[in-house]
N, C-alpha and C positions, 0 to 999 in steps of 0.2 A: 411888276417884276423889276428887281434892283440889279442891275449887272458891274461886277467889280473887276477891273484890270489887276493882274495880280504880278508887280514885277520884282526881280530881287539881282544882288550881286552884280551890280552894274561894273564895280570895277573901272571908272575912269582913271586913265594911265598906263591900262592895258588890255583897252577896249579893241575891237572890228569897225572901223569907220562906215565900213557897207551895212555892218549891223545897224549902227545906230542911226541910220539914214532910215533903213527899212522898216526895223521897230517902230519908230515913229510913228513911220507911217499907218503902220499896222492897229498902234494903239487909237488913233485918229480916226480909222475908218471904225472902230468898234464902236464909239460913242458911248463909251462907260459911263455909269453913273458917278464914278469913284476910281481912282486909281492910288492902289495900294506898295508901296515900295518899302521891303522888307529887308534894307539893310544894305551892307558897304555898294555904298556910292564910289568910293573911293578904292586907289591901290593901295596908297599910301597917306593918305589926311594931308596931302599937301595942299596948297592955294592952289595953285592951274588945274588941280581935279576936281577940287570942289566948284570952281567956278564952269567948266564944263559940263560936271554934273548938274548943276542950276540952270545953265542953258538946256540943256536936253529935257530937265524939268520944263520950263517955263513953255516949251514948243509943244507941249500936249496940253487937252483942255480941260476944265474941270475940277472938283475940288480935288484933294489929294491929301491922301495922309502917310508918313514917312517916318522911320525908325533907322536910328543910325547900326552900323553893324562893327564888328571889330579893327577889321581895316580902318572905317573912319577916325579911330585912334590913333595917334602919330605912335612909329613903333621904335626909331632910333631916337628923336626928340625925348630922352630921359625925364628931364624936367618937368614941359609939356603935358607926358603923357600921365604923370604922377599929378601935377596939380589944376592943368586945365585940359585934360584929355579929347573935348566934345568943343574946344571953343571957336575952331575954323567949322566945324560942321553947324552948330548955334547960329555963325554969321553968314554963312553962304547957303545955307539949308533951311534949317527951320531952328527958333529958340526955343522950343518944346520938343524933347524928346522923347516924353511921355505923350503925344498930341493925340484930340478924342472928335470924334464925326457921329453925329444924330439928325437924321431925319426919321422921315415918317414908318420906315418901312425895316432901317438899318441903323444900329449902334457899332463903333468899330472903335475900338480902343487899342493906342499902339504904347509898346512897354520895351523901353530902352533895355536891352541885355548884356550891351557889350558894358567892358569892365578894363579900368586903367592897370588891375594888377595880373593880368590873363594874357596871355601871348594870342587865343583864337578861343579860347573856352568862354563863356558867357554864363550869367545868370541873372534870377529873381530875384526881388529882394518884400520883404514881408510888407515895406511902405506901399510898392509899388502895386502887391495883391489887393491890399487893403483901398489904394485909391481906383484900382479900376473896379472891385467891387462896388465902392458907393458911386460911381457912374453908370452902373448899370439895375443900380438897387431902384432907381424910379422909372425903370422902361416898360411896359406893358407886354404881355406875355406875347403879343404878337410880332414883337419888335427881333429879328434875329442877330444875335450878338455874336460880334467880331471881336477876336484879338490879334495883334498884329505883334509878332516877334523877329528879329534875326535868328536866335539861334534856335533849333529845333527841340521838336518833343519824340522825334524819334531818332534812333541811332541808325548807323549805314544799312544794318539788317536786322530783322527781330529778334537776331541774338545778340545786337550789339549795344553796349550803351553808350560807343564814341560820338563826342559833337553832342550829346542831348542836353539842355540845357542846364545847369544847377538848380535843384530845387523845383524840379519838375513835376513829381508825384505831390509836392504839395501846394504848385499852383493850378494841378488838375482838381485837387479836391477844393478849391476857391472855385472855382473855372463852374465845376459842377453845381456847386451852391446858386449861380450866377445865372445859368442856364445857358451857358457862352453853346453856341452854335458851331463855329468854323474858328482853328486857330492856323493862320498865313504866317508859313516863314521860309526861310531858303539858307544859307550857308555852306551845305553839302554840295550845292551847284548839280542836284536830280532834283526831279521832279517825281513828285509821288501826291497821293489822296485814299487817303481812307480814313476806316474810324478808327479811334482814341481809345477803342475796347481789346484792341491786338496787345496794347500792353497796359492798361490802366482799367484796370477792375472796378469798375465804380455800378454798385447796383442803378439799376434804372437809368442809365446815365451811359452818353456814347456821341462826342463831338465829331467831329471831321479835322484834322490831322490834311493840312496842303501846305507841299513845299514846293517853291517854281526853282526851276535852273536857274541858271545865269542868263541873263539877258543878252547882253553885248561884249562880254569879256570875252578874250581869248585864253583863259583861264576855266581849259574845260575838264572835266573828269569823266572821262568815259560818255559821254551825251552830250547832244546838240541844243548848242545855246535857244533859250525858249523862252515863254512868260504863261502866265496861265489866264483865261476866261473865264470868270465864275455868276451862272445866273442861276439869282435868291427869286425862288416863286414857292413862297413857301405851302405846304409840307416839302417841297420837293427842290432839292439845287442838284444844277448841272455842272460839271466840273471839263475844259477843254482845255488842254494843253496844247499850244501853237509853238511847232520846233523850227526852226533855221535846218533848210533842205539846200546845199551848197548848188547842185545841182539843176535845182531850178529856179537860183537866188530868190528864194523867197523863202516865208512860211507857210508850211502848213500842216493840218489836226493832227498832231502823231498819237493822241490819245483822247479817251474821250469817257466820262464817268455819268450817270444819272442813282440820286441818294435822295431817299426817303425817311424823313422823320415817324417811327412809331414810338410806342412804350419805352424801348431800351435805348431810344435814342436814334442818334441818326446811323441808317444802315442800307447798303447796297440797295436800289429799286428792281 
């Protein structure tokens, strides 16, 4: 069994100080295989956020794979954000924005979304389809395939397509080709999990769709800041959402999912 920390929307600059003491802590007693962070680190792409977010990084253990999200973009930095959009997040984060994780059991592939000419919209781009493809084109079918994005594949509600990423119906039919398993994102700052069949019609074919809250921002939207829990025993993963309860400063389980892989893919157990 592979268990992956799934966090997003950290938002340093307009973080909860008690959050991010707590979370810590929380990630540290779970003993993740992997900790996955889907995106703005940051409020603003400034140096003192980024360097806070790499301390909060550096305090948990284990490998880590990490996608910058739109915030990490500087947004009044005109210049900046047209010509070096990603280059304080490259030097206090990571130089791979695209960054890829294999072992025995899990492939996760993370695919930069944000974009210097978008205020908060994001997208794919066909290089980027094309390279997590051939990283996934030599894995053995036993292997369960991650992607890792900021912006989402689903909109606020199944009638909605705001927030969903650009170019989404056509990184699903890659996605599908791929055998991709789970795709981890957050920017909506909800948390949800299901299959990729509520809107993307793909015969035979049905990923899992998980988006975490916001972690430690006080940049909340209707829900309590959370991250999510996810353990790969394949056919079968579990999905736990761990929320910020104010009242009895902690976390804990505010959700909890169990998905099974058949014929059409992955589907409620």
């Amino acid at each position: 069994m592979k268990t992956l920390v799934h966090l997003s929307d950290l938002h340093f600059g307009k973080t909860e100080s008690q959050l991010v003491e707590a979370i810590a802590a929380e990630v540290r007693a779970v003993d993740a295989d992997l900790l996955v962070v889907s995106g703005d680190l940051t409020q603003r792409a400034r140096k003192v956020e980024f360097l806070h977010a790499r301390a909060f990084l550096d305090s948990l253990p284990g490998p880590r794979i990490v996608v910058p999200g739109n915030h990490d973009v500087p947004l009044w930095n005109v210049f900046a954000r047209a010509v070096t959009p990603l280059s304080r997040y490259k030097r206090y984060i990571a130089a791979d924005t695209d960054p890829f994780y294999a072992d025995s059991e899990v492939a996760v592939v993370g695919i930069n979304t944000a974009r210097s000419l978008t205020i908060k919209d994001g997208r794919i781009n066909l290089r980027q389809l094309e390279a997590a493809t051939e990283k996934f084109a030599h894995m053995s079918d036993d292997i369960t395939r991650v992607v890792v994005t900021h912006h989402p594949f689903e909109g606020l509600g199944l009638e909605s397509d705001e927030g969903i990423v650009g170019r989404a119906g056509l990184a699903m039919d890659a996605f599908s080709r791929s055998g991709v398993d789970i795709i981890l994102s957050g920017h909506q700052h909800l948390h949800r999990a299901g299959s990729s069949a509520r809107r993307y019609i793909i015969d035979g074919y049905a990923a899992l769709l998980i988006q975490a809250g916001t972690a430690v921002s006080s940049r909340l939207r209707h829900a309590a800041n959370s991250f999510n829990i996810i353990r790969i025993s394949h056919p079968t993963i579990t999905v736990e959402c761990r929320a910020w309860q104010a009242a009895q400063f902690g976390f804990e389980t505010s959700a909890s999912y169990s998905f099974r892989h058949g014929p059409s893919g992955w589907e409620p157990a």
